[in-house]
N, C-alpha and C positions, 0 to 999 in steps of 0.2 A: 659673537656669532655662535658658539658654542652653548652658551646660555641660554641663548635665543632655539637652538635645536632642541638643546634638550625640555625646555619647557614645551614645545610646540609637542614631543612625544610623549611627556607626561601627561599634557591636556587630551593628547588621542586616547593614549591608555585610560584615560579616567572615564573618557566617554562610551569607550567601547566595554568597562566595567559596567556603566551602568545600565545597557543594554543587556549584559548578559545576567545583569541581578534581574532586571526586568521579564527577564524570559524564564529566567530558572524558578523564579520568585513560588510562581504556580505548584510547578512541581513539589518543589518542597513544601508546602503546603497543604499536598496531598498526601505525600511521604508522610508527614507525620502527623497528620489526623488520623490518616489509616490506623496507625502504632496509638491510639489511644484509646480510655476509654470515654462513654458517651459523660462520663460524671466529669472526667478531666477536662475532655471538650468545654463543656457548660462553664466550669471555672476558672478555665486556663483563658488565653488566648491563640491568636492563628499561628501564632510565628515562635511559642515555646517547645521545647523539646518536649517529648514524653516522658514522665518521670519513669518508667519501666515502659519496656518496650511488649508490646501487645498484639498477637496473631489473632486473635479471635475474631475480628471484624473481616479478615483476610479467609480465614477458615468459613463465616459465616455467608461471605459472597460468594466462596467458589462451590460449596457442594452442601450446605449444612443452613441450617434454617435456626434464628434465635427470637425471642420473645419481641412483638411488636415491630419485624422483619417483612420485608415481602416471600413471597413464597418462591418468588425469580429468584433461580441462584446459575451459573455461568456455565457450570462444567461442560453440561451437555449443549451448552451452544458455543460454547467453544471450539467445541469440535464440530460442529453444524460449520464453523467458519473454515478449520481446514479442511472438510471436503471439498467445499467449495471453492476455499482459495486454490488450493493445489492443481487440482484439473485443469481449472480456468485459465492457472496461469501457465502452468507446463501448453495447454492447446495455440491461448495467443500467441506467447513466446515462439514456437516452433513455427506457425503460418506465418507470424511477420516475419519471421529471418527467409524463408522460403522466398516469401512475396518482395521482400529486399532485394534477393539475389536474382529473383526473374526478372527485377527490372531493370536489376543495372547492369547483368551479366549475360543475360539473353534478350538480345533486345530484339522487338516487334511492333508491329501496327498497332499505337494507342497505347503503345505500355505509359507515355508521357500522361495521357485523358484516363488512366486508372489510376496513374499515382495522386494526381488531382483530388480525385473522389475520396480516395481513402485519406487526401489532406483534411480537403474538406470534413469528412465525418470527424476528426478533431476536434471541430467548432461545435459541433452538433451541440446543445445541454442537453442534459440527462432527463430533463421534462417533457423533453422534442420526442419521448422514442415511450414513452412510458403506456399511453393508451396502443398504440399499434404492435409494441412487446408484450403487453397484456394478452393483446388478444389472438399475437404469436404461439403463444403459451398456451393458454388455452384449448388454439386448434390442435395442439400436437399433445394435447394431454400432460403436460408436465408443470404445470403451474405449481403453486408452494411445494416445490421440491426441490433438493439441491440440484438436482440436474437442468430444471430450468434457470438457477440462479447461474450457472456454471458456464449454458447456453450464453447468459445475457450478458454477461461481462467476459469472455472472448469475443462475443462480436462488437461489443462497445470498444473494447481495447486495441481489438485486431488495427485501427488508423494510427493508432500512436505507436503501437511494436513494427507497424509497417514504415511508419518516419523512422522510426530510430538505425532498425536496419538499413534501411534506402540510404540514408546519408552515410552509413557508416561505409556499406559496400563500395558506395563512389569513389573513396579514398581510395579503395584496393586496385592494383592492376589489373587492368583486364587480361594483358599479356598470362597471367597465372591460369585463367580459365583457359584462354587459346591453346594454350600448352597440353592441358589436360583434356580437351575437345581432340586436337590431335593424336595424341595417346589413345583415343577410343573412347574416352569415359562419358559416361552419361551427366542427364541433369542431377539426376539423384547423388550419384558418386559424386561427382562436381561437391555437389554441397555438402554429404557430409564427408567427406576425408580433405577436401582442402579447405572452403570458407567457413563450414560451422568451427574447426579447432582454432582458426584463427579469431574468432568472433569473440574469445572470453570480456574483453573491457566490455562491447556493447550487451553482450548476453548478462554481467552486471547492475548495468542501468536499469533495462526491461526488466530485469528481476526483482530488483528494487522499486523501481515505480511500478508493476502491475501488481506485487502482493501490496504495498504501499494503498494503492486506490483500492483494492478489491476486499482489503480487510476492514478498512476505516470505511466500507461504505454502508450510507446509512437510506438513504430513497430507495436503490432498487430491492435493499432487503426486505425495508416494510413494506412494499408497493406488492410486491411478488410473493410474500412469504409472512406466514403468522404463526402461531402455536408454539407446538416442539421444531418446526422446520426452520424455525427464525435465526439468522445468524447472531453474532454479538453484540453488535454494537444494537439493534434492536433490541436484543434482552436488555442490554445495558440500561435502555431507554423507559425499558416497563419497568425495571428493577427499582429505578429513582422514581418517577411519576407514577407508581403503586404499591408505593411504602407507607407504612401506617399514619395515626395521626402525629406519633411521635417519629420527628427522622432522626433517624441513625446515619450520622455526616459520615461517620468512621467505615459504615459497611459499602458506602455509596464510594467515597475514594479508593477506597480497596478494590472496587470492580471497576471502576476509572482505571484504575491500573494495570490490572490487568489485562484488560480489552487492549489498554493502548503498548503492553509489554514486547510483545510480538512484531512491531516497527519500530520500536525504540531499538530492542535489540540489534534486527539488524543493520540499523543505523549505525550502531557504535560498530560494529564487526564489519562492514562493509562500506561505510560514508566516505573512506579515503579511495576504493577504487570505484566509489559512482562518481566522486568529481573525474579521477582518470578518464574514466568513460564515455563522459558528455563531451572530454576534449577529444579523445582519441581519434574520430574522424572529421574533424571541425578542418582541416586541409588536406587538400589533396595531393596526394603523393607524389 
């Protein structure tokens, strides 16, 4: 019987080994083409190490232009991505927890037939919204700007930061508002001095899924936005698909990396309190 167990967990372990060579495979792949150069590439193969380890291809995608290169280099739309991410997300985050706690702690006529709607917009695809945000943008003058990108993705988000708070707040007592309704306090005090300091696991979550989506996004950046106003993962795009007749694999994974360093990060820094936080309200109290 013992024999029998432990084979059964060495066969899991081996399985679940080769899933994660499978998934990491990529990465490192990238990892070390970056670190080479274009002469070693050509000689080598995909999966040797770099005989010397090599910035240049990293220096040349983030700010610096080299021989037979695209002229797309990152920096400045890098930061085209945190104005945009930031705003968008500090705006959704704070309306969905708002719109959470009005509906499950002030309750009114239809608050049931809004939580709906904003389910609904969930489902919406990002194709569903793209001609009538256009021409959103448009009317209000702000099209290829970061303020309309900033626009588009809090209102696209606002359904999903409106679920996460919704469900989270159901868990909470109501009895805690009643309390503070008694004492005098308002809607506003209500929320921030008692449910927003409680809220850190789902405040977590949102944070992670809405920079998560709004950084890796790649439709409404080109749709909405071109030139210098273009977020990353656009440049990213013209950076590969407008490289000379010779490519440079080494300067192309280097802005792969980049682009995508920004969620990796804080995946590793934060991935143990987003599972927390999708359980944290999953029962109610």
């Amino acid at each position: 019987m013992l024999n029998k167990i432990n084979f059964s967990r060495i066969f899991l372990f081996l399985i679940l080994g080769l899933f994660v060579f499978y998934y990491i495979t990529p990465l490192y792949v990238m990892i070390v083409t970056s670190l080479k150069s274009m002469n070693e590439i050509r000689e080598g193969n995909l999966f040797s190490l770099p005989s010397t380890i090599n910035f240049d291809a990293w220096k040349i995608a983030w700010g610096g232009r080299g021989e037979g290169t695209s002229d797309t280099f990152l920096k400045p739309y890098f930061f085209n991505s945190l104005k945009i991410t930031i705003p968008a997300l500090i705006i959704s985050t704070l309306l969905g927890a708002i719109n959470g706690y009005a509906l499950t702690k002030w309750k009114f006529k239809g608050a049931n037939l809004i939580f709906l709607l904003f389910l609904f917009g969930t489902f919406i695809p990002y194709q569903a919204i793209l001609l009538p945000m256009a021409r959103t943008l448009g009317f209000l003058g702000i099209s290829n700007s970061p303020i309309g990108l900033i626009l588009v993705h809090s209102v696209y988000g606002l359904g999903f930061t409106t679920l996460f708070f919704r469900n989270y707040y159901v868990s909470i007592s109501d009895e805690i508002v009643k309390a503070a309704k008694v004492d005098g306090a308002g809607f506003f005090k209500i929320f921030f001095t008692i449910l927003l300091p409680i809220s850190l696991p789902i405040l977590v979550v949102t944070i992670i899924f809405q920079f998560t989506q709004i950084w890796n996004d790649f439709l409404f950046g080109v749709t909405f936005s071109f030139g210098e106003h273009a977020p990353i993962q656009v440049a990213l795009n013209n950076m590969v698909l407008t490289s000379a007749s010779v490519k440079y694999y080494n300067v192309d994974m280097a802005a792969a990396i980049m682009a995508a360093l920004p969620t990796l990060v804080i995946y590793i820094l934060a991935g143990n309190y987003f599972i927390k936080g999708l359980t944290a309200g999953s029962v109610k109290g």
